[in-house]
C-alpha positions as CSV (number, residue, x, y, z in Angstrom):
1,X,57.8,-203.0,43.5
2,X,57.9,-204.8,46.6
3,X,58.5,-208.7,46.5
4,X,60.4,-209.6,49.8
5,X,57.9,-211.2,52.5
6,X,59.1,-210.1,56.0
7,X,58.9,-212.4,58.7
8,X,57.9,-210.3,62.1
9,X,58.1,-211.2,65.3
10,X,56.7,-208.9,68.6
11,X,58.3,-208.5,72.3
12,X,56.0,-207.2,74.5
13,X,51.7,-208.4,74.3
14,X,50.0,-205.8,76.6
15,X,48.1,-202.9,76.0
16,X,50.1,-201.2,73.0
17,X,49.4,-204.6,70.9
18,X,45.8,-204.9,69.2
19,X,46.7,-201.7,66.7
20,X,50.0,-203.6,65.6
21,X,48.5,-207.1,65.5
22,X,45.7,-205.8,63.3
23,X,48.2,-204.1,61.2
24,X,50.5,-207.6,60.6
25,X,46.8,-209.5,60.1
26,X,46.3,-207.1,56.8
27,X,49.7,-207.7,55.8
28,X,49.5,-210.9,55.9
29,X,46.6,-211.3,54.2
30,X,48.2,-209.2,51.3
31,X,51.5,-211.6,51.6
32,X,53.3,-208.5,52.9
33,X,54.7,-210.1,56.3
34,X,54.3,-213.5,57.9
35,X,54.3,-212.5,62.1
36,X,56.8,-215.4,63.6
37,X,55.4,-215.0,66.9
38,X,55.4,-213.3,69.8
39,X,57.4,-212.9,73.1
40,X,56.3,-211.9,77.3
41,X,57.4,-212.8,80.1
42,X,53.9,-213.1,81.4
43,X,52.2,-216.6,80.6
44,X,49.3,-215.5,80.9
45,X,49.5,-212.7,78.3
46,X,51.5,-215.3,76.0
47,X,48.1,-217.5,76.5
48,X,46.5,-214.5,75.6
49,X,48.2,-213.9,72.7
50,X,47.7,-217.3,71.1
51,X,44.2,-217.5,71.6
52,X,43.1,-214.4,70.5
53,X,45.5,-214.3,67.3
54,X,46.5,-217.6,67.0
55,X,50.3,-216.6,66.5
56,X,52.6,-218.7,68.0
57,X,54.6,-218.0,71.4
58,X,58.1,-218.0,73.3
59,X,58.6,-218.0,76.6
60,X,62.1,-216.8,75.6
61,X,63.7,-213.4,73.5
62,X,66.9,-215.8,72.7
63,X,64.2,-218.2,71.3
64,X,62.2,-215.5,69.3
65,X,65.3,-214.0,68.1
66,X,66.5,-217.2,66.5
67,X,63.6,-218.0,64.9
68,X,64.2,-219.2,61.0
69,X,63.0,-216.0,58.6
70,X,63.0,-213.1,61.6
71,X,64.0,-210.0,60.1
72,X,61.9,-207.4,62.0
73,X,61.0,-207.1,66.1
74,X,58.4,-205.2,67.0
75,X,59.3,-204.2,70.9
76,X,55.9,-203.0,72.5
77,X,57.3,-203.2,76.2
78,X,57.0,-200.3,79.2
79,X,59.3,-197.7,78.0
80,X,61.7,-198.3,80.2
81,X,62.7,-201.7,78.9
82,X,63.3,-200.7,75.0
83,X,66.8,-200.2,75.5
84,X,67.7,-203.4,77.1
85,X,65.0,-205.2,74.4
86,X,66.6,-203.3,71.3
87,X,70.3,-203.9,72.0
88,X,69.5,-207.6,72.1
89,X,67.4,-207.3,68.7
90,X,70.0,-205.4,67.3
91,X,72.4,-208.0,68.3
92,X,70.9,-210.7,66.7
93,X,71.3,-208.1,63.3
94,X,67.3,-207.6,63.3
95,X,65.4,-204.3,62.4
96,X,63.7,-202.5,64.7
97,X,60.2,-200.7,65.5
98,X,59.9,-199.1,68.7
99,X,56.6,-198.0,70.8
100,X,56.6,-194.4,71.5
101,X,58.5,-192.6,73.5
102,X,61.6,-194.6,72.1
103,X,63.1,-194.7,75.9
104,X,62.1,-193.3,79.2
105,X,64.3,-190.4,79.2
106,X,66.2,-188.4,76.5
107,X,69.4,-189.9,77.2
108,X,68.2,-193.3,76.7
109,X,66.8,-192.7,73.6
110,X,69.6,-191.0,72.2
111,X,71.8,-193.8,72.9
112,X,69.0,-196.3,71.8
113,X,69.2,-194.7,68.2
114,X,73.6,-194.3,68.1
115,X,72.8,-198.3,69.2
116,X,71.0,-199.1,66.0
117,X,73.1,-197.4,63.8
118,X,76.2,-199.0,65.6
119,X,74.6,-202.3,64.7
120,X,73.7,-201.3,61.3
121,X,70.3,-202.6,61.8
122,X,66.5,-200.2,60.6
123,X,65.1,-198.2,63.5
124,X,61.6,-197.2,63.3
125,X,59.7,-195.7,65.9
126,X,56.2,-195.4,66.4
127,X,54.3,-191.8,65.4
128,X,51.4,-193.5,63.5
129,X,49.3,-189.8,63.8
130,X,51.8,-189.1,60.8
131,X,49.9,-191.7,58.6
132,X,46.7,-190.3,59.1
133,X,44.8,-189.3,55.7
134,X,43.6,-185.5,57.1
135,X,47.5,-185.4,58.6
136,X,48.9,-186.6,55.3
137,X,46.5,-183.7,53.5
138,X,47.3,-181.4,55.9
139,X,51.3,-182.1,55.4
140,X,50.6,-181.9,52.0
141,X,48.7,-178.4,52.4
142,X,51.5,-176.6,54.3
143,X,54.9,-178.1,51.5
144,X,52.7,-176.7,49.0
145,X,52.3,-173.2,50.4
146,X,48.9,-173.0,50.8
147,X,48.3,-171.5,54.1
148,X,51.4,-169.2,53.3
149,X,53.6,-168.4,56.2
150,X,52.5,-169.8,59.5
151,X,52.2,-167.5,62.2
152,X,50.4,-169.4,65.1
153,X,50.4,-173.3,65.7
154,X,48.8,-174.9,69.2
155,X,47.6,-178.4,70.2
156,X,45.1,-179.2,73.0
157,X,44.9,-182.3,74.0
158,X,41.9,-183.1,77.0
159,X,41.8,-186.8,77.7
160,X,40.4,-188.5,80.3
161,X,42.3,-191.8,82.0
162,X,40.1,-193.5,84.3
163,X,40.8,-195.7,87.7
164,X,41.4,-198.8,86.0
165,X,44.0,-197.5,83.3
166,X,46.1,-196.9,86.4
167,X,45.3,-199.4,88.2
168,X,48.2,-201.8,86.4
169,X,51.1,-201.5,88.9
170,X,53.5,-198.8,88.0
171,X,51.7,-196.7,85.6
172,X,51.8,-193.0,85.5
173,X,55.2,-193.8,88.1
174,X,58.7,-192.6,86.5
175,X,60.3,-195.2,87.2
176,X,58.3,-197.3,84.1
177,X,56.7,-194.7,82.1
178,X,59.5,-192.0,82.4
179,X,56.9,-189.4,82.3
180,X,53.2,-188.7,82.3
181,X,50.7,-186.5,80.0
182,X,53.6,-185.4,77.7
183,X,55.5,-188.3,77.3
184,X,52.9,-191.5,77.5
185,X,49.6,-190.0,76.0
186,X,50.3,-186.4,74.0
187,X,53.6,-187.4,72.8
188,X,51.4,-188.4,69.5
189,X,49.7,-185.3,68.9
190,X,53.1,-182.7,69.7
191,X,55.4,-185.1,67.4
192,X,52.4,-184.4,64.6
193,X,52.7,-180.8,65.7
194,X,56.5,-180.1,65.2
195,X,56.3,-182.3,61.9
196,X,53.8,-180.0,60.3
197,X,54.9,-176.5,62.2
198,X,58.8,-177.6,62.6
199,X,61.0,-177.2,65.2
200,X,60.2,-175.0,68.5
201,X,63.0,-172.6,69.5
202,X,61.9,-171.7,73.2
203,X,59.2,-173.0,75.7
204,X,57.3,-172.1,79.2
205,X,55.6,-174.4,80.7
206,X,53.7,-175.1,84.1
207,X,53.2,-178.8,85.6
208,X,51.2,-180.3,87.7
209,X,49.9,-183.9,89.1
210,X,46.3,-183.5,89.8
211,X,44.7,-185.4,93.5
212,X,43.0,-187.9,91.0
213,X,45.2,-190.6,90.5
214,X,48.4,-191.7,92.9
215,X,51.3,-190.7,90.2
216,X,54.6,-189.2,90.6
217,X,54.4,-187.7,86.9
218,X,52.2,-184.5,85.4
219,X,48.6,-185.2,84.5
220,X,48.0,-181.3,83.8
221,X,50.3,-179.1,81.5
222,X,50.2,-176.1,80.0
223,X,52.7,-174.3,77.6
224,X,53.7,-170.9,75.4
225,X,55.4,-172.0,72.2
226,X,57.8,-170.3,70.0
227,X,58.5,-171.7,66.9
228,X,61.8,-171.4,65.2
229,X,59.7,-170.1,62.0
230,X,58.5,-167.2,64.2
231,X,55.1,-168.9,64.7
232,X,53.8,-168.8,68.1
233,X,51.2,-171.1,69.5
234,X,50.2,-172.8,73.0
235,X,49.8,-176.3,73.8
236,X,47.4,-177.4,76.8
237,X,47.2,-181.3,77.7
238,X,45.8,-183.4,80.4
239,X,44.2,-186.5,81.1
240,X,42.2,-185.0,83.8
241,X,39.2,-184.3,81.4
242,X,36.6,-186.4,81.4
243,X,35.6,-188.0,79.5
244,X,38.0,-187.0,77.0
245,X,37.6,-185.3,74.3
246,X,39.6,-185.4,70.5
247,X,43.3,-184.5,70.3
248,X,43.3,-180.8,68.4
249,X,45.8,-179.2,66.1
250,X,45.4,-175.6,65.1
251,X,47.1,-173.9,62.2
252,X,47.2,-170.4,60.8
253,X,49.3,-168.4,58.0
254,X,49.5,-166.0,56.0
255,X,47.1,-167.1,53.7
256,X,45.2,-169.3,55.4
257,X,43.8,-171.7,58.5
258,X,43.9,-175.2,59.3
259,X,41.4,-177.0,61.9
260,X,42.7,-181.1,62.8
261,X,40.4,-182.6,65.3
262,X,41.6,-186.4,65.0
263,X,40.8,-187.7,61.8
264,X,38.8,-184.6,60.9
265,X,40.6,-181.8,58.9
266,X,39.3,-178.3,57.5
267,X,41.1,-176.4,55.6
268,X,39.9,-172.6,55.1
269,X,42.2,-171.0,52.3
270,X,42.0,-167.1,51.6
271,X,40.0,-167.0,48.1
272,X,38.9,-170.5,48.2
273,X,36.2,-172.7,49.7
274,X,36.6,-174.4,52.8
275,X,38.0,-178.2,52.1
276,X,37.0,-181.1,54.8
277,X,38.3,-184.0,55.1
278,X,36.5,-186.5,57.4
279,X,37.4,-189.7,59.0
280,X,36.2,-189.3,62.3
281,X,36.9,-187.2,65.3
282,X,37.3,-190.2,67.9
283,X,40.2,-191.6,69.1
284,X,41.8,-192.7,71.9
285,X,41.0,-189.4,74.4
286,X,38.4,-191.8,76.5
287,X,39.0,-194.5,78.9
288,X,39.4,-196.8,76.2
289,X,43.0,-196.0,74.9
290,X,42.7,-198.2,71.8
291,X,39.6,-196.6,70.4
292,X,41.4,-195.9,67.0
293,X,41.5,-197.3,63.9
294,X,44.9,-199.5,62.7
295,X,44.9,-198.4,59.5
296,X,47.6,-196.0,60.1
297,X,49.5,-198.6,61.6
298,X,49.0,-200.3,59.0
299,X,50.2,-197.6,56.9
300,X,53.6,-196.8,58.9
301,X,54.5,-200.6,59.3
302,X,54.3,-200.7,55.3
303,X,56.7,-197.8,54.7
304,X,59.5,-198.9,57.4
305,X,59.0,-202.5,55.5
306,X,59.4,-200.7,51.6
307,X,62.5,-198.5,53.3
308,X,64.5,-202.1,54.7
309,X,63.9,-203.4,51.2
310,X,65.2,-200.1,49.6
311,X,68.4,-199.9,51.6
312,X,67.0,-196.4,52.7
313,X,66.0,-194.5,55.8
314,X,62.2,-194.9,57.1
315,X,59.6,-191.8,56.8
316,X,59.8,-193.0,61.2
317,X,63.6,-193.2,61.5
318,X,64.5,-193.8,64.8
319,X,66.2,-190.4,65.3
320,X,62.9,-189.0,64.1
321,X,61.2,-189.2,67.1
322,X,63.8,-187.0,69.3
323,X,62.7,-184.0,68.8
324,X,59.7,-184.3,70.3
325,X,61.6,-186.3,73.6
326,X,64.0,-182.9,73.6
327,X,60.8,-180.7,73.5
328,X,59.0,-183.0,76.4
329,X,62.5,-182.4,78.3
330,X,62.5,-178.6,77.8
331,X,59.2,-178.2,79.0
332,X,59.5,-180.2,82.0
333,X,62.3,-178.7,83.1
334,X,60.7,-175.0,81.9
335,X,57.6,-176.0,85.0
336,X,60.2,-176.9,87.1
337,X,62.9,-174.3,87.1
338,X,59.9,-171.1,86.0
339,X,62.1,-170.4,83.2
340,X,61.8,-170.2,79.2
341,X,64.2,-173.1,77.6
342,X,65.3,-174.3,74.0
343,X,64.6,-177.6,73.3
């Protein structure tokens, strides 16, 4: 039974915040957590913080960091900065959770997680899509056997990001996101992919950067999968399609098919009727990127917080979330070079 009450503090109060904030809120409320305050460079997004949540505010990391009762950082920065952020968390012996992808390139990540572990410090990183109820079921579905042997998995995912989501100086640029499509916006959606169909052996892709938007990364991807279950599936992602439209996961076996649209599941088994789980096909495929509900951030920020307490690994380990930054990495390289790669 859980009885320690966390105190949580948060480096970086831009864009990726409101899901995690409302997340700590319910904590709190339950006595979970107690959020120490939060940390920008920007005044004006510290000033934003304070009113809107009425946490309090640093205008330091060294003064965060040393703040009576901090045990876990919650580093919400451009991806780019992670690294720098972490080691300095890590330092200061606190646990981590890391925004998606954990580092701009896969290199940097990898040496992000040997840093934690160094440090003997909790590395989470964000995959939140995990906690969904219709993924849990559908996780659930596939250990017990239901859909028998799978023998296709794909994912579409056709968003749409709009002027003003670029407009903020540097994204969609290498330099601060490290990628586009596949690593910023359908990193969720492949990471849920490979954790219900498992790893892929070998990838094609093609890559493009549509006249839209002025980006050095892909907006348009397409891709052949091969799974190293002998599965074989497709995955097609953009943010060229307005005005977006839910994330899509596509299953079949043996003995069986699975449909995930979002938060909407269906499940058609052979010699059974068709199960449906519903909560919702929206998300975050519009111009509004935060159009998703918290509670599985709510959900994931729980279990990293029972796994500190029980001196065991998180369900989001750090190292978890490499796979899908070696499979972004293959297929990048796939479009660029016209060849087939294992991740």
């Amino acid at each position: 039974m859980a009885t320690k009450q966390f105190g949580i503090g948060i480096v970086g109060l831009g864009m990726a915040l409101q899901p995690h904030a409302l997340a700590i809120r319910d904590l709190e409320e339950a006595g979970r957590v107690r959020c120490l305050g939060g940390f920008s460079p920007s005044g004006d997004r510290r000033a934003g913080f304070a009113a809107r949540w009425g946490w309090p505010v640093f205008d330091r990391l060294e003064a965060l960091l040393n703040a009576p009762g901090l045990d876990l950082v919650l580093v919400l920065t451009p991806p780019g900065a992670h690294l720098p952020v972490a080691e300095r968390v890590a330092t200061a012996g606190k646990h981590l959770l890391v925004e998606k992808p954990l580092e701009i390139d896969l290199a940097r990540a990898e040496a992000l997680v040997a840093m934690a572990d160094r440090a003997g410090v909790t590395l989470g990183v964000v995959f939140q899509h995990r906690w969904r109820p219709a993924a849990l079921r559908l996780a659930e579905a596939l250990a017990a056997g239901e859909l028998g042997d799978l023998l296709s998995a794909s994912a579409t995912i056709r968003w749409w990001r709009d002027a003003a989501y670029f407009a903020q100086a540097g994204r969609g640029m290498r330099a601060r996101d490290g990628g586009g499509v596949l690593l910023t916006q359908a990193i969720h959606t492949l990471d849920l992919l490979l954790h219900l169909a498992g790893p892929v052996a070998r990838a094609f892709a093609f890559a493009r950067t549509s006249p839209l938007r002025a980006i050095d990364t892909e907006d348009i991807v397409a891709a052949s999968l091969e799974f190293a279950s002998g599965a074989i599936g497709t995955l097609d992602a953009t943010t060229v399609a307005r005005p977006g439209f839910p994330e899509r996961i596509e299953l079949a076996g043996t003995k069986g098919s699975a449909l995930l649209v979002a938060e909407r599941l269906e499940l058609h088994r052979e010699g059974a009727r068709p199960e449906i789980l519903d909560h919702g096909s929206a998300g975050g495929g519009g111009a509004d990127p935060m159009a998703f509900d918290h509670g599985p951030n709510r959900a994931m920020l729980a279990a990293l917080l029972d796994a500190i307490e029980a001196g065991r690994p998180p369900p989001n380990a750090g190292a978890s979330g490499l796979p899908v930054q070696r499979l972004i990495t293959a297929l990048l390289r796939s479009a660029a070079e016209g060849v087939a790669l294992r991740p």
